[in-house]
N, C-alpha and C positions, 0 to 999 in steps of 0.2 A: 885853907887856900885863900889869898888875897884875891878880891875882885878883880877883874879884869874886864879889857873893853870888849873883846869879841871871844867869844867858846865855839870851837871847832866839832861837831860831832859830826863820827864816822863808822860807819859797820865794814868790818871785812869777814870773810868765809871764800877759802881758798883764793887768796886777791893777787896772791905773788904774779901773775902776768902785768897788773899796773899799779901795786901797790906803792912801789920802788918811784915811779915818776911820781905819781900823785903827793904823793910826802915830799920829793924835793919840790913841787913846785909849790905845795904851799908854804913850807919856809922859807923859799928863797924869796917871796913874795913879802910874808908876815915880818921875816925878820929886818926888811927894808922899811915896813911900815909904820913904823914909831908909835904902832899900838900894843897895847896889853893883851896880849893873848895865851887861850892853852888849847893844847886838841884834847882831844878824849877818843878814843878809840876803841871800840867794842867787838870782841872776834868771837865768833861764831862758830869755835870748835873746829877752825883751821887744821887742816892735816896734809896742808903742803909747806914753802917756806915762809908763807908770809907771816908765822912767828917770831921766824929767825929775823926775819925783814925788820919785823915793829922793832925786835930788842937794838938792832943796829942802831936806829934813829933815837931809842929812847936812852942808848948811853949816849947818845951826841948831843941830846935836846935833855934832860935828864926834869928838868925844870919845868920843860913845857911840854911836854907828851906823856901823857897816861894811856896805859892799856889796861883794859878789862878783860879777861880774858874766861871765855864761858865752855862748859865742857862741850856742847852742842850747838848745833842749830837752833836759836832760839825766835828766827823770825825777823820783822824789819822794827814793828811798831813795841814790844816787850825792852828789846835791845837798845832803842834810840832814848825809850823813854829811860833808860839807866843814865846816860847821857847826860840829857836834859835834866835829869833829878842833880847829877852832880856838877852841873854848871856853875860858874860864878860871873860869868861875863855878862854884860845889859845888853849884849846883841848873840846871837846867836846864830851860826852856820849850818846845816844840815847838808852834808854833802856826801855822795856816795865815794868809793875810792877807786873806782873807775871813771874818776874827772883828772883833768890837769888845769890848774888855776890860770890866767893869763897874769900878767903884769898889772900893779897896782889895781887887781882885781877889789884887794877888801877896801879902799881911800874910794874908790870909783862906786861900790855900792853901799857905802857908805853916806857918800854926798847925795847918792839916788834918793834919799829919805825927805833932803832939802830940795831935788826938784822934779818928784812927782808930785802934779796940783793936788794933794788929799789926805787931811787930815786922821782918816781912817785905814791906816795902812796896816794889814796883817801882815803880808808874803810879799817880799818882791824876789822876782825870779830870772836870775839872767837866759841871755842868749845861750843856747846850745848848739855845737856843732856838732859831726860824727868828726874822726881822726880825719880826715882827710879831705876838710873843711865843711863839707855839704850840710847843709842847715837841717836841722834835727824839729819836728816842730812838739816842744815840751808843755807848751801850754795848750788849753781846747776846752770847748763846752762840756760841761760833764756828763759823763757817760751813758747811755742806756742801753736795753734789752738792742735794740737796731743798731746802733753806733758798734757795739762788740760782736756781733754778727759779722755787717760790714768788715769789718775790721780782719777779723780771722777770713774772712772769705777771701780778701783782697780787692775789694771791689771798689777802689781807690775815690772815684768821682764822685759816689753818691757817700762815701765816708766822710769824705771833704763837705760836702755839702751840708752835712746834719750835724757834724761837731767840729769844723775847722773854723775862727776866728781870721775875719780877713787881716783885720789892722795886725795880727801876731806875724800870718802870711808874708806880709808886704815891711815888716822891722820896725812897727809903730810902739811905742809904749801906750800899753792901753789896759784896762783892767780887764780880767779874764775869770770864767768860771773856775777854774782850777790848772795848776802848777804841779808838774810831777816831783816827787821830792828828791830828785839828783841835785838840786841844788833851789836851798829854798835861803833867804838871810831874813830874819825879824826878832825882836824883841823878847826876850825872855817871861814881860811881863804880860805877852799875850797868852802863854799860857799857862798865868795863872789865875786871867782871865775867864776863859774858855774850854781849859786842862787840858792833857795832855793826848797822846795819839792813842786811838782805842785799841788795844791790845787783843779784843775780841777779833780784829785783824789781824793776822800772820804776817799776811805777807803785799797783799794789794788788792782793795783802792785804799789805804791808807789816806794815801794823798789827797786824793777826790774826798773822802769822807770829812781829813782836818779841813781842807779849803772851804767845804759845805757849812761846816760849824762854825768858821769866821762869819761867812756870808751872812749867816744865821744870827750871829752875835754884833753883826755892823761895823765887822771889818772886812775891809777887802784887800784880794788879789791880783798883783800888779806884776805885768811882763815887762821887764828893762831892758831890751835888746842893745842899750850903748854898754854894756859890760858881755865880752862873750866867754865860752871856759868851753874846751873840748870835753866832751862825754864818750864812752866808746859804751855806750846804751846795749845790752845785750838782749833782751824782750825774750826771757825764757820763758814766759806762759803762752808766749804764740807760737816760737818752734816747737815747744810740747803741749799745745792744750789742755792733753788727757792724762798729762804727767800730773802726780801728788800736788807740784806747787801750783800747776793748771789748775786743780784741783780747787784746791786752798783759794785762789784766786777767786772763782766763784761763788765757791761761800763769802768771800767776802764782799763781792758784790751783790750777792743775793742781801746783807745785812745794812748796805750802804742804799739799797731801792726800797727798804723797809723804812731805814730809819730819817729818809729825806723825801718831801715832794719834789721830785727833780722839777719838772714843767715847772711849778712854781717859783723855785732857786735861779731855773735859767731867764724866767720874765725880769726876774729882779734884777740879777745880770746884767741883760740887755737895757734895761731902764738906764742903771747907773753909766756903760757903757755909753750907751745913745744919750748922756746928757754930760757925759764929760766929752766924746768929739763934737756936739753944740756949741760947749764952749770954748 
């Protein structure tokens, strides 16, 4: 496979409700953008159409879509990192395929590289909406024991208060604890930096755990609110907690509060934060 400028990687398992939009919008997008691109696409034991779906697109794109196709569920972090092993592009997309791309989405954060102020850029993370525009809020202080309490309780005000990000709140570009991986865009060379997504996690914090290893390794995590991309975000571990992937969920936060000092990750945070709105 010849290099290319940006690598698209994708998971689906049973996707066919957005699969369909998700794929035209990022070709109609990519194929406007006079970059070098491939997707990759990894399916997780699909057993509704969005097989049938991938093959549509990949006799139409034949060149630029690859599917992987796995007999199972194999998780978020195992799956992506197939991906990422078989990338060849110097940039790299992670997007889930319950997004839809906006318009010169990849040119737009692309440029975002030349004008966030920081030389240490791991993640930059666009804006999220739900469908029907309301603002999604995808970035936040990293998580703990109180914050996921909170969180499952519903207990909105004091959630906000212990892991909400005002400058994210309010559409500021500013750098953040961590970025949910619906859509992350960075560099392929960071992870070969820093390596790849722990696989000892299934299914999530994933996200929180890579964004912590940047933080860790003196890169940072940046929210770009001038590029937005619908998500229709489904948050299956909080309408079933106690379900298996709830389940799963927990262990992997239990292995994410083991293997970070969070208090100490979010001081650092707030430091780098509190000295880029100084400047």
């Amino acid at each position: 496979m010849k290099k290319v400028d940006v690598s698209i990687i994708s998971l689906t398992w049973n996707s066919e409700r957005y699969l369909e939009s998700f794929l035209a919008s990022l070709f109609a997008d990519l194929e406007n953008s006079g970059l070098k691109y491939e997707i990759l696409i990894i399916d997780n034991g699909s057993k509704d159409k969005t097989k049938d779906i991938l093959k549509s697109f990949s006799n139409k794109y034949p060149s630029k879509l690859v599917v992987i196709p796995l007999g199972k569920n194999m998780g978020t972090t195992f799956t992506r990192n197939i991906g990422i092993r078989m990338s060849t592009g110097e940039y790299i997309a992670i997007l889930d395929s319950d997004t839809i791309i906006s318009k010169n989405f990849f040119k737009n954060i692309l440029n975002a590289f030349e004008k966030i102020p920081s030389k240490n850029i791991g993640i930059i993370h666009p804006k999220l909406v739900f469908p029907d525009g309301t603002f999604q809020e995808s970035a936040r202080r990293f998580p703990t024991l109180s914050t996921k309490i909170l969180r499952l309780l519903d207990i909105e005000k004091l959630r906000t208060k212990n892991e909400s990000i005002p400058e994210v709140l309010n559409n500021e570009i500013i750098p953040v604890d961590y970025a949910i991986s619906a859509a992350w865009f960075l560099k392929k060379e960071i992870f070969e930096k820093v390596g790849l997504l722990d696989e000892a996690i299934f299914y999530a914090p994933e996200d929180a755990e890579f964004c912590a290893r940047l933080w860790d390794n003196g890169y940072e995590v940046w929210y770009y609110p001038k590029v937005e991309i619908i998500h229709d975000a489904q948050r299956l571990t909080k309408k079933k907690p106690f379900s298996k992937l709830g389940l799963s969920h927990l262990n992997g936060l239990i292995r994410f509060w083991r293997k970070y000092k969070i208090n100490l990750l979010r001081e650092k945070v707030n430091f780098i934060r509190k000295s880029y709105l100084e400047n």
